[in-house]
mmCIF file of the N, C-alpha and C atoms, coordinates in Angstrom:
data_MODEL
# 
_entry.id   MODEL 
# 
loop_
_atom_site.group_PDB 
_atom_site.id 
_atom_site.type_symbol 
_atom_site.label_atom_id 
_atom_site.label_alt_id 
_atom_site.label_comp_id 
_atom_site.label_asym_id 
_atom_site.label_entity_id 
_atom_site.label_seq_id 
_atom_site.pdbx_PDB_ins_code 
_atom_site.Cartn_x 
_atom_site.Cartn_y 
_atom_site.Cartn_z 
_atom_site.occupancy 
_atom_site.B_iso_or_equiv 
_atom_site.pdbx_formal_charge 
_atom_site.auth_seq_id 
_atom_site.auth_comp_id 
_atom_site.auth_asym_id 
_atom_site.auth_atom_id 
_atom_site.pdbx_PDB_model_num 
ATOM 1   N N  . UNK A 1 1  ? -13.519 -23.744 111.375 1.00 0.00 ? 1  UNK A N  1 
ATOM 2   C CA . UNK A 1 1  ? -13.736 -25.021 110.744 1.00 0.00 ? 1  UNK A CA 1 
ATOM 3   C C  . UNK A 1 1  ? -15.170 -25.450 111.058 1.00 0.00 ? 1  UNK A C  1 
ATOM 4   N N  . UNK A 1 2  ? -15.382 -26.111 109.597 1.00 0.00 ? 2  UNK A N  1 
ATOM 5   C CA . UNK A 1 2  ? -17.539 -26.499 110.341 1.00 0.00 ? 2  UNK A CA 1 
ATOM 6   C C  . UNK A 1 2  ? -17.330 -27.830 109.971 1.00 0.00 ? 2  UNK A C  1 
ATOM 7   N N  . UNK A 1 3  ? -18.560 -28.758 110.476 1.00 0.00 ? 3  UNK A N  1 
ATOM 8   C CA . UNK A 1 3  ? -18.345 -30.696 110.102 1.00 0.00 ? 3  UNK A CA 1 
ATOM 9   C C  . UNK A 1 3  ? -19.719 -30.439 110.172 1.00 0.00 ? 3  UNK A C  1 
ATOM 10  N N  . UNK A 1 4  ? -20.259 -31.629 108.584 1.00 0.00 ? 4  UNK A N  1 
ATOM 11  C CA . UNK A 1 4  ? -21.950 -31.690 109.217 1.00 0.00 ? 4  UNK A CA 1 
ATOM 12  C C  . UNK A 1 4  ? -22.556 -31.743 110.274 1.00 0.00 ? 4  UNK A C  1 
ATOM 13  N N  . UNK A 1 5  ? -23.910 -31.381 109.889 1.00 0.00 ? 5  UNK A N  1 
ATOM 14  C CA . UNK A 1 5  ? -24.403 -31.104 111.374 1.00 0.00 ? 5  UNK A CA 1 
ATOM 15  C C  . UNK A 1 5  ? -24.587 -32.065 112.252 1.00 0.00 ? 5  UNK A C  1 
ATOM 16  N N  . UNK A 1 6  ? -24.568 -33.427 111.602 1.00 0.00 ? 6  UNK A N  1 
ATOM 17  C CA . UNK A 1 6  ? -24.504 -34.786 112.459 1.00 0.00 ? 6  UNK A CA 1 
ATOM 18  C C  . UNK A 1 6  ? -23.342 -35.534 112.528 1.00 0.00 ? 6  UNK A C  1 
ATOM 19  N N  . UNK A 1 7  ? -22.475 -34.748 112.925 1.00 0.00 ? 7  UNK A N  1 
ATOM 20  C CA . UNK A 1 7  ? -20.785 -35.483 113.566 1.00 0.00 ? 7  UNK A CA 1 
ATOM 21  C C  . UNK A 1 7  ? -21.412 -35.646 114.392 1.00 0.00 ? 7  UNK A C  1 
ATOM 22  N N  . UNK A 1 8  ? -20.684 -36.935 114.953 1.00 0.00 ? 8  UNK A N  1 
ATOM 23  C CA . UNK A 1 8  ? -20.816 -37.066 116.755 1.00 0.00 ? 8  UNK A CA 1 
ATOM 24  C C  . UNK A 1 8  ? -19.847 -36.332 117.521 1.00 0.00 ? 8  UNK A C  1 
ATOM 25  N N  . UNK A 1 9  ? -20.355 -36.149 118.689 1.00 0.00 ? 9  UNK A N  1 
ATOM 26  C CA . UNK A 1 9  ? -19.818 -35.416 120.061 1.00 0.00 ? 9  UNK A CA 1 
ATOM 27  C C  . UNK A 1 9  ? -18.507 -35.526 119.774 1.00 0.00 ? 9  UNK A C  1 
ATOM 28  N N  . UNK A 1 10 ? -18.008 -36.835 120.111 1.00 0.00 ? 10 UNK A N  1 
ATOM 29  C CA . UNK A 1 10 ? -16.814 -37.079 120.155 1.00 0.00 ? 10 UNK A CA 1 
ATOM 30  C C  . UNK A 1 10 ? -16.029 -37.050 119.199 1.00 0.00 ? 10 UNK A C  1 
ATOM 31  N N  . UNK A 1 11 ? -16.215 -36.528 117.653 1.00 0.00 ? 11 UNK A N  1 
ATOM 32  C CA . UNK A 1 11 ? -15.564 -36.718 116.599 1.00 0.00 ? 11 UNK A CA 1 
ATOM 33  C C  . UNK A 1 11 ? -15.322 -35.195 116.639 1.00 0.00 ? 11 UNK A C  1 
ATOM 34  N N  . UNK A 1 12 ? -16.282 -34.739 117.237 1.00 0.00 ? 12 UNK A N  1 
ATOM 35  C CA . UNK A 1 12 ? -15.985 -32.529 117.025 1.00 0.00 ? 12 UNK A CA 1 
ATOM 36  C C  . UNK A 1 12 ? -15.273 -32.535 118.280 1.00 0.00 ? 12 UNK A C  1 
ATOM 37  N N  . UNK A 1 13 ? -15.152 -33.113 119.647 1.00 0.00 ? 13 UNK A N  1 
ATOM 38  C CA . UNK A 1 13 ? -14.514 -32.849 120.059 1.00 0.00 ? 13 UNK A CA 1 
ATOM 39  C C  . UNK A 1 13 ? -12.632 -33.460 119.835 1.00 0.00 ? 13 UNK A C  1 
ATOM 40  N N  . UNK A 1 14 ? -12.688 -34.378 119.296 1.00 0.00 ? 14 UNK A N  1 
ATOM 41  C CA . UNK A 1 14 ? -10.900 -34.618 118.253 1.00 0.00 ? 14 UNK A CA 1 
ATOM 42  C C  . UNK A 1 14 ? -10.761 -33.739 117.814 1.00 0.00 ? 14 UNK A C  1 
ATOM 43  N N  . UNK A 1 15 ? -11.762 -33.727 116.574 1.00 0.00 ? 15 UNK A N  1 
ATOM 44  C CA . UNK A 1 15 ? -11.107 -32.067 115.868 1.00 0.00 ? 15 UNK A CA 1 
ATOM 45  C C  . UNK A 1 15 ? -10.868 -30.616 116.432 1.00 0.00 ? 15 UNK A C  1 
ATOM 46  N N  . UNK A 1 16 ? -11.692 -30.497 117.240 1.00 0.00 ? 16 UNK A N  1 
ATOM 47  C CA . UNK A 1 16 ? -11.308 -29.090 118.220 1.00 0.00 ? 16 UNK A CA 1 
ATOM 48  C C  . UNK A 1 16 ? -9.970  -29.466 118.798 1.00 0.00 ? 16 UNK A C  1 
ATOM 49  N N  . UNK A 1 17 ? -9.725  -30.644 119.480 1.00 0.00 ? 17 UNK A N  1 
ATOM 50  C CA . UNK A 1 17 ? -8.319  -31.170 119.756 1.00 0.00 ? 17 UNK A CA 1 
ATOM 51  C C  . UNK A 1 17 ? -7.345  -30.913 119.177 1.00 0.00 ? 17 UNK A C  1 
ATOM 52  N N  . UNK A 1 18 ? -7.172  -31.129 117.982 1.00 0.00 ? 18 UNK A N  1 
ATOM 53  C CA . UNK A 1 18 ? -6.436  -31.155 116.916 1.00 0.00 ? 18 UNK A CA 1 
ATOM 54  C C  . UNK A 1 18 ? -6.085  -29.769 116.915 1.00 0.00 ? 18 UNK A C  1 
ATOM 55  N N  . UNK A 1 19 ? -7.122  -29.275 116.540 1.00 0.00 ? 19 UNK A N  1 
ATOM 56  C CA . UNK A 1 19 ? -7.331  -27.667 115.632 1.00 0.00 ? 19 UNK A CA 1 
ATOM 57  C C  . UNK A 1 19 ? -6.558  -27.093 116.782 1.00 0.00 ? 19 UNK A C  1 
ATOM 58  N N  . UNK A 1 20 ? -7.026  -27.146 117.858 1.00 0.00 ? 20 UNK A N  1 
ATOM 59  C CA . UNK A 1 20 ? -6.618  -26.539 119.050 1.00 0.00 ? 20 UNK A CA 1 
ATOM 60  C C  . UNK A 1 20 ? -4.648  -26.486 119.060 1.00 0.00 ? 20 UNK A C  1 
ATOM 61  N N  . UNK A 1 21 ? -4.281  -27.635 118.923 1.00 0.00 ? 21 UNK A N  1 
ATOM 62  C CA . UNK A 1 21 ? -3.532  -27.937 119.161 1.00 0.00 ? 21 UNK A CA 1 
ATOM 63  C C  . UNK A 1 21 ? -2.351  -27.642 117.854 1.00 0.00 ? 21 UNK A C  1 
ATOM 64  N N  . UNK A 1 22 ? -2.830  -27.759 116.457 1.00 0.00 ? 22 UNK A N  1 
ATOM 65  C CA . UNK A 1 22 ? -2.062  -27.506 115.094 1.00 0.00 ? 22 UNK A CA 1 
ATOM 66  C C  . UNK A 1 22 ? -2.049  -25.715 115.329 1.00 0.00 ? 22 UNK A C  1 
ATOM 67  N N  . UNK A 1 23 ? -3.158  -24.748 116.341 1.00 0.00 ? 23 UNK A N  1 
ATOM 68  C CA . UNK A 1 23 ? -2.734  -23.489 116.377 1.00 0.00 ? 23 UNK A CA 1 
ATOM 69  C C  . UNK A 1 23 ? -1.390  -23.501 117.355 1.00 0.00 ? 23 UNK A C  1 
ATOM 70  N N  . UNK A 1 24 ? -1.138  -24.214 117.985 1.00 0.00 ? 24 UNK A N  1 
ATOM 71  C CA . UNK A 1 24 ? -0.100  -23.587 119.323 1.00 0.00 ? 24 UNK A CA 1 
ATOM 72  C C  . UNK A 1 24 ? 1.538   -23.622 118.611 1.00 0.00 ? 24 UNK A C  1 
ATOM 73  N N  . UNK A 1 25 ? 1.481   -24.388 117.006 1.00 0.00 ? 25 UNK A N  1 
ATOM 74  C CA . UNK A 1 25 ? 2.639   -24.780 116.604 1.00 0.00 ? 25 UNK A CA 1 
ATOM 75  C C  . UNK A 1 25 ? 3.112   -24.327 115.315 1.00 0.00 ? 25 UNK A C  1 
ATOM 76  N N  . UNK A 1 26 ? 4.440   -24.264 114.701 1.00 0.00 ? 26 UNK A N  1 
ATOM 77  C CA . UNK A 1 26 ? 4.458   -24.271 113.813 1.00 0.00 ? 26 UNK A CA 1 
ATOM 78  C C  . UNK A 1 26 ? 4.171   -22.812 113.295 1.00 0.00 ? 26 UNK A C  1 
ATOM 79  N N  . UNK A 1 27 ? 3.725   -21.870 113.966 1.00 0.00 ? 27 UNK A N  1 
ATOM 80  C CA . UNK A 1 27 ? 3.747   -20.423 113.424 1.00 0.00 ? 27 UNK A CA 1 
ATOM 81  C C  . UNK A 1 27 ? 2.130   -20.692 112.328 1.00 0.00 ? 27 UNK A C  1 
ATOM 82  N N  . UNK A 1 28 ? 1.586   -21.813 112.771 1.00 0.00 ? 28 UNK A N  1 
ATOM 83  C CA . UNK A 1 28 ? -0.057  -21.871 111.485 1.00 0.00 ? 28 UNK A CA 1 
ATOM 84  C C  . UNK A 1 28 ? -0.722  -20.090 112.519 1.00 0.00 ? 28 UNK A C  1 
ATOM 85  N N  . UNK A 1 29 ? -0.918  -19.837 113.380 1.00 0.00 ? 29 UNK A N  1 
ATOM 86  C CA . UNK A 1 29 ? -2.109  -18.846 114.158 1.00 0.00 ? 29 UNK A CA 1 
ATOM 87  C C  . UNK A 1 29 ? -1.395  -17.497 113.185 1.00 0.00 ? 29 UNK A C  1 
ATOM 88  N N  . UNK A 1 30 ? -0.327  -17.437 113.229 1.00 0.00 ? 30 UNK A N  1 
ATOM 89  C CA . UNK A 1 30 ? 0.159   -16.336 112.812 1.00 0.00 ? 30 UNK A CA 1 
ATOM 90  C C  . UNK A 1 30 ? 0.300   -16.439 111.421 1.00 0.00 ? 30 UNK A C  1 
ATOM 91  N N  . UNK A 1 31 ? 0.432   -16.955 110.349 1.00 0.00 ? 31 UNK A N  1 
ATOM 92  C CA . UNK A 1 31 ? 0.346   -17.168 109.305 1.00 0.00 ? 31 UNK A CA 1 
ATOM 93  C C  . UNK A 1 31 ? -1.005  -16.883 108.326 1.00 0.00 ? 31 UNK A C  1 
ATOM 94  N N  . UNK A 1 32 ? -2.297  -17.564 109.861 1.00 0.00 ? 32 UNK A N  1 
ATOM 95  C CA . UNK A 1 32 ? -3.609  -17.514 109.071 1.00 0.00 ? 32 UNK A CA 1 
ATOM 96  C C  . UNK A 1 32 ? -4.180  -16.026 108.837 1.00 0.00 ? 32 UNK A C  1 
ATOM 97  N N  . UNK A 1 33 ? -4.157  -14.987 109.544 1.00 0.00 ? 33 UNK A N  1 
ATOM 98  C CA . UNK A 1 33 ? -4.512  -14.234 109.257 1.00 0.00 ? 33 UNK A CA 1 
ATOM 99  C C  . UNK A 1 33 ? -4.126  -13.392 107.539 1.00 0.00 ? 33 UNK A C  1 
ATOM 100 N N  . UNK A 1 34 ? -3.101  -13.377 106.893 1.00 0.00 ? 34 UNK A N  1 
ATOM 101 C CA . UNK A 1 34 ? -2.834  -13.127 105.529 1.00 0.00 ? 34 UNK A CA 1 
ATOM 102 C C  . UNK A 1 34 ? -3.657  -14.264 104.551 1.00 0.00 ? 34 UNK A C  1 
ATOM 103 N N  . UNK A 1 35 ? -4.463  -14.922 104.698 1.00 0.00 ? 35 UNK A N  1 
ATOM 104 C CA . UNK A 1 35 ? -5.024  -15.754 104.069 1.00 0.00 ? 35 UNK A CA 1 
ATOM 105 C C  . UNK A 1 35 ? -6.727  -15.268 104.580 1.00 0.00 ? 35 UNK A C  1 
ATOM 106 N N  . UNK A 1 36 ? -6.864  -14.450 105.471 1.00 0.00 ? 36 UNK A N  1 
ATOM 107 C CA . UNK A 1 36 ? -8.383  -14.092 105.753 1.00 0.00 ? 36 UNK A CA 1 
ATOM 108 C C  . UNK A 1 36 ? -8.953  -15.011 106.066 1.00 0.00 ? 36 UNK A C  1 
ATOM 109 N N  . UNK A 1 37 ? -8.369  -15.444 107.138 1.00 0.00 ? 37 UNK A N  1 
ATOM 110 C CA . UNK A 1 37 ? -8.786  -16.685 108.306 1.00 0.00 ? 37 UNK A CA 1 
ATOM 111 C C  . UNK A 1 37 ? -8.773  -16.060 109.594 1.00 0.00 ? 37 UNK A C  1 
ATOM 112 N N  . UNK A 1 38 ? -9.528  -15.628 110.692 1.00 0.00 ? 38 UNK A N  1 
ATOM 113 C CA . UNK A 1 38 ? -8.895  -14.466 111.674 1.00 0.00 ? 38 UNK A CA 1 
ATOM 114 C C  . UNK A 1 38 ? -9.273  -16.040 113.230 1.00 0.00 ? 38 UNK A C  1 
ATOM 115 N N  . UNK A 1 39 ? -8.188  -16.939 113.393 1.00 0.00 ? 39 UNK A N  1 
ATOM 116 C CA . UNK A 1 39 ? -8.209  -17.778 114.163 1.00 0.00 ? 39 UNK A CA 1 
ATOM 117 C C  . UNK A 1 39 ? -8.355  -17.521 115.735 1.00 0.00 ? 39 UNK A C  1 
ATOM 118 N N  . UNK A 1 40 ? -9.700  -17.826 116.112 1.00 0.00 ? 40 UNK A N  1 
ATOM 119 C CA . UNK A 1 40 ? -10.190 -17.506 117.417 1.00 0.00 ? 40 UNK A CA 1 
ATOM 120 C C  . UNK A 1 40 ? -9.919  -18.650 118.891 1.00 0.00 ? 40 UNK A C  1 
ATOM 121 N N  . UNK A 1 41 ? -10.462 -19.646 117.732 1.00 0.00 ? 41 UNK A N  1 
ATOM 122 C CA . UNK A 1 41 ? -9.826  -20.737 119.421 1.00 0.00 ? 41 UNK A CA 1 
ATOM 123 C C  . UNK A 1 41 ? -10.779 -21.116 120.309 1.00 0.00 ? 41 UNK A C  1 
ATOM 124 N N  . UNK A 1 42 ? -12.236 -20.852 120.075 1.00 0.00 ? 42 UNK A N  1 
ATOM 125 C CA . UNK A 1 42 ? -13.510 -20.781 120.710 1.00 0.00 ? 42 UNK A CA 1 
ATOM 126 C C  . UNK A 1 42 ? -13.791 -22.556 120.961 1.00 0.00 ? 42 UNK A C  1 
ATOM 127 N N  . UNK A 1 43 ? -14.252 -22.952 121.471 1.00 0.00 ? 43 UNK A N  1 
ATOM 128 C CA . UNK A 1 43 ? -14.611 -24.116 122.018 1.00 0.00 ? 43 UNK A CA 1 
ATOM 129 C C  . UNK A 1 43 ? -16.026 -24.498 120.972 1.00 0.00 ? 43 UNK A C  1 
ATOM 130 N N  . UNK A 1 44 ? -16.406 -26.250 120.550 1.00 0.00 ? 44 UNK A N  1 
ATOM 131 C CA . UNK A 1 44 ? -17.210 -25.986 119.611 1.00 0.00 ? 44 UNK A CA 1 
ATOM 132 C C  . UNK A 1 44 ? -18.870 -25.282 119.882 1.00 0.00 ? 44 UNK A C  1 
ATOM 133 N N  . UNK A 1 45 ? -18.963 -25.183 121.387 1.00 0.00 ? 45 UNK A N  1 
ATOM 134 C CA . UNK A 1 45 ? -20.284 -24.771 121.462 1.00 0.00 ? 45 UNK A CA 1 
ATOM 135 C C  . UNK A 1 45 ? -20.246 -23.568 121.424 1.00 0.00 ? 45 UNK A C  1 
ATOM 136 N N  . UNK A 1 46 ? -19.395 -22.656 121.475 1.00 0.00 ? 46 UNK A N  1 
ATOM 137 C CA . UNK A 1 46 ? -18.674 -21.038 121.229 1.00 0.00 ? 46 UNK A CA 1 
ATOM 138 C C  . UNK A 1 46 ? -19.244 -20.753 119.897 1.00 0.00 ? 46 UNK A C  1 
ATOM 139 N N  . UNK A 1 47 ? -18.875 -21.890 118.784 1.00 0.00 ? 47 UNK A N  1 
ATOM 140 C CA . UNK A 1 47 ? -18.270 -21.843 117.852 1.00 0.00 ? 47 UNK A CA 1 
ATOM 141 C C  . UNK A 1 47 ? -20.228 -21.509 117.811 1.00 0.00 ? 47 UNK A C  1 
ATOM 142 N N  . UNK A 1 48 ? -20.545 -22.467 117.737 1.00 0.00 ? 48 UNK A N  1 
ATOM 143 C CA . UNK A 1 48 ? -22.049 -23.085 117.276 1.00 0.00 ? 48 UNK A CA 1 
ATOM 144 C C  . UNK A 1 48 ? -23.101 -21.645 118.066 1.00 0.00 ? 48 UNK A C  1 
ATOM 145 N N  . UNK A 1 49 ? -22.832 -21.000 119.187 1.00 0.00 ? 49 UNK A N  1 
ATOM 146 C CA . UNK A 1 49 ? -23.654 -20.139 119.332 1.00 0.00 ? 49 UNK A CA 1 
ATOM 147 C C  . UNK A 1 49 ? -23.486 -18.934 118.212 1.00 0.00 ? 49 UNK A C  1 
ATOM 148 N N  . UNK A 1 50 ? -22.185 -19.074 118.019 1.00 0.00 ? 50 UNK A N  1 
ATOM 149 C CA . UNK A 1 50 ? -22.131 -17.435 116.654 1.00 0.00 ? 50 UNK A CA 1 
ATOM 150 C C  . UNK A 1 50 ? -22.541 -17.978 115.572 1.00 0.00 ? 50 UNK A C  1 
ATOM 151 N N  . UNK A 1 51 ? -21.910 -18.847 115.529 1.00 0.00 ? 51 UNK A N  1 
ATOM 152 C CA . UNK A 1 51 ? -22.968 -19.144 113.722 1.00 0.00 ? 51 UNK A CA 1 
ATOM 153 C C  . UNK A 1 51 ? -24.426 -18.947 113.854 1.00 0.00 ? 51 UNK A C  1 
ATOM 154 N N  . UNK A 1 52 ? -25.200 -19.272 114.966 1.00 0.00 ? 52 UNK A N  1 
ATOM 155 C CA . UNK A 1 52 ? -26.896 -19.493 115.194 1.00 0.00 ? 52 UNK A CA 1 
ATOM 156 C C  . UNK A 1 52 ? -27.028 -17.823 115.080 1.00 0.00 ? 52 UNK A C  1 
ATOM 157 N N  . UNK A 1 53 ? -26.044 -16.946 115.845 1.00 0.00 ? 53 UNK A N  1 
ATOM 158 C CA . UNK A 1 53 ? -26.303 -15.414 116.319 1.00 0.00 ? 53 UNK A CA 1 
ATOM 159 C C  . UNK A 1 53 ? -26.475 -15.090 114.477 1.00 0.00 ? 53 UNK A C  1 
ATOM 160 N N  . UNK A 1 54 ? -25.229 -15.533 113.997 1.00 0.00 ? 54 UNK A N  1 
ATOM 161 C CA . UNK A 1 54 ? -25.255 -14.918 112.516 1.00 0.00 ? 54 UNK A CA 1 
ATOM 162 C C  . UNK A 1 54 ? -26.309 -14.806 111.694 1.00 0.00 ? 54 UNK A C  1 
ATOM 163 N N  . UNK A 1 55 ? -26.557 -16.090 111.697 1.00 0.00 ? 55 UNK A N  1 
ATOM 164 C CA . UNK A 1 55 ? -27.590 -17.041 111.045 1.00 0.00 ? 55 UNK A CA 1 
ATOM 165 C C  . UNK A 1 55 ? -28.703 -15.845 110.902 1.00 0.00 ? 55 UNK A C  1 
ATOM 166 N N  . UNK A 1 56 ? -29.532 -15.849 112.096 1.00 0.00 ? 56 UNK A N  1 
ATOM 167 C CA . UNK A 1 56 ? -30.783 -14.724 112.542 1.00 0.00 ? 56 UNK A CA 1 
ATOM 168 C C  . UNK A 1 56 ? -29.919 -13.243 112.410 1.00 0.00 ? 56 UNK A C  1 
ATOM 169 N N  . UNK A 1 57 ? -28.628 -12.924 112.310 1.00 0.00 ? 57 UNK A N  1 
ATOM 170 C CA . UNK A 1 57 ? -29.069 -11.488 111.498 1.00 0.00 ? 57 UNK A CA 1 
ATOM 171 C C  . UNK A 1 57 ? -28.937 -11.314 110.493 1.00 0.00 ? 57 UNK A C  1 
ATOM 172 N N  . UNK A 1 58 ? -28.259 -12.819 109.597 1.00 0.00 ? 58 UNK A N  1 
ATOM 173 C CA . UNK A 1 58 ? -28.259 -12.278 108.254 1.00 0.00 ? 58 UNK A CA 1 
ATOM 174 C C  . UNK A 1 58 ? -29.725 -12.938 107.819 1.00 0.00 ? 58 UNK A C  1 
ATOM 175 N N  . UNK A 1 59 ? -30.527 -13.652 108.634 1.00 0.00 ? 59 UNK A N  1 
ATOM 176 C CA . UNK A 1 59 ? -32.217 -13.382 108.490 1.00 0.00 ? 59 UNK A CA 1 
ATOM 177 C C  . UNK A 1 59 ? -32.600 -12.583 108.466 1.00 0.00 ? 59 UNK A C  1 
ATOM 178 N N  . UNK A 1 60 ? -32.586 -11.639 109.291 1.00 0.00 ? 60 UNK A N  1 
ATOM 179 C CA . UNK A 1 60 ? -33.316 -10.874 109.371 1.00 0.00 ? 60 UNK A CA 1 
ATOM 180 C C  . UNK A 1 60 ? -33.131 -9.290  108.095 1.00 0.00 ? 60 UNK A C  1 
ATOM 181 N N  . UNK A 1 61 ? -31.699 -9.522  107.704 1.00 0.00 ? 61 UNK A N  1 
ATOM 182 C CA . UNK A 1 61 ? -31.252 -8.553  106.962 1.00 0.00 ? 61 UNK A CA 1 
ATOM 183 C C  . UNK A 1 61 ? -31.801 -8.638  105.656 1.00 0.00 ? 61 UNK A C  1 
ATOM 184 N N  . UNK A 1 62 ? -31.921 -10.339 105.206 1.00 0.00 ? 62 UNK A N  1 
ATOM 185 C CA . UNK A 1 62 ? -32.398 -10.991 104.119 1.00 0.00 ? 62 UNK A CA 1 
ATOM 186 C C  . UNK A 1 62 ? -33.728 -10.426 103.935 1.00 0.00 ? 62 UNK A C  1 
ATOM 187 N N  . UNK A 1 63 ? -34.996 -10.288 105.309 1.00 0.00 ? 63 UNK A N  1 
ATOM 188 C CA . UNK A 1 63 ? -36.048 -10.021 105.089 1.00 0.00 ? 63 UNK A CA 1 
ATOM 189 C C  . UNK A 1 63 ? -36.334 -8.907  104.875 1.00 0.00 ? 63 UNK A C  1 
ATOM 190 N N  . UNK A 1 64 ? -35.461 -7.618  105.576 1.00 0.00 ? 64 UNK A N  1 
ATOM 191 C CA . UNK A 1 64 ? -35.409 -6.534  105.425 1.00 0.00 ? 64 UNK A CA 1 
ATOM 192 C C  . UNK A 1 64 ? -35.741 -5.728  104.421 1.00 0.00 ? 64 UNK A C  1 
ATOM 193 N N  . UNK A 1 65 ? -34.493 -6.368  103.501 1.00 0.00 ? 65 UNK A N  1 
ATOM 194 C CA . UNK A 1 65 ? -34.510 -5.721  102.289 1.00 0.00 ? 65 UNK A CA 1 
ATOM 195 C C  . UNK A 1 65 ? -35.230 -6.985  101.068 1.00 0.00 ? 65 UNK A C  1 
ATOM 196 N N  . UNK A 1 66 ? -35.702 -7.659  101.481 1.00 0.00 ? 66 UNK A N  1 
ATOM 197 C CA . UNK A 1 66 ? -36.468 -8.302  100.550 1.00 0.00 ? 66 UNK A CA 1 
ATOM 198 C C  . UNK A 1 66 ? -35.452 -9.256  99.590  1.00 0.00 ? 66 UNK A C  1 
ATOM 199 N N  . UNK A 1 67 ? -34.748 -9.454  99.825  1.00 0.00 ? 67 UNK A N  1 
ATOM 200 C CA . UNK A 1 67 ? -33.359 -10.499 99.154  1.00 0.00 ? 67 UNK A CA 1 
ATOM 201 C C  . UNK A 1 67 ? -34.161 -11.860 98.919  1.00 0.00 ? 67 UNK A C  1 
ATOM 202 N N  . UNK A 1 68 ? -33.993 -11.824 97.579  1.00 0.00 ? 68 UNK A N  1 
ATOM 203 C CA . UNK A 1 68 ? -34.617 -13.456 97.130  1.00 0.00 ? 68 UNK A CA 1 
ATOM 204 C C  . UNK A 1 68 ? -33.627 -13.802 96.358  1.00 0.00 ? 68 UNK A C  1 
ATOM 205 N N  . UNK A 1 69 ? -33.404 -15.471 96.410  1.00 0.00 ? 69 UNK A N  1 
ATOM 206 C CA . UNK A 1 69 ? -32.220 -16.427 95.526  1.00 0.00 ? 69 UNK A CA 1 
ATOM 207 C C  . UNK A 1 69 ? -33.130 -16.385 94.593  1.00 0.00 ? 69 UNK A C  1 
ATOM 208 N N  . UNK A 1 70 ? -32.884 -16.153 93.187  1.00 0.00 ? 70 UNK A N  1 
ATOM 209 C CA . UNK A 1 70 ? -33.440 -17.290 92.081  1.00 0.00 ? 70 UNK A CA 1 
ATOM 210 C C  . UNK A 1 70 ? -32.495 -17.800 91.475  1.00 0.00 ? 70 UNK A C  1 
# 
């Protein structure tokens, strides 16, 4: 799950609450994967270092091969 980049602290940490908490029930963790959701459970600064990791290699992949939007 992502929230603009200017939620406050305390509003990402509810929703990690939540999220955290709607996986432990209800059979949702096991369900998500057939929908190509692969539910990890990472804490939001977990969350926020892989997206940044991603970010810079699908930069760098972009530059690689010369990939332009028009």
């Amino acid at each position: 799950m992502v929230a603009p980049i200017k939620t406050p602290g305390n509003i990402i940490a509810i929703l990690n609450a939540e999220i955290v908490n709607a996986l432990k029930v209800g059979g949702l963790r096991e369900k998500l994967p057939a929908t190509g959701v692969e539910p990890i459970g990472s804490t939001p600064w977990e969350f926020a270092a892989v997206m940044v990791a991603h970010t810079q290699a699908m930069r760098k992949t972009i530059h690689a091969e010369s990939i332009r939007t028009d």
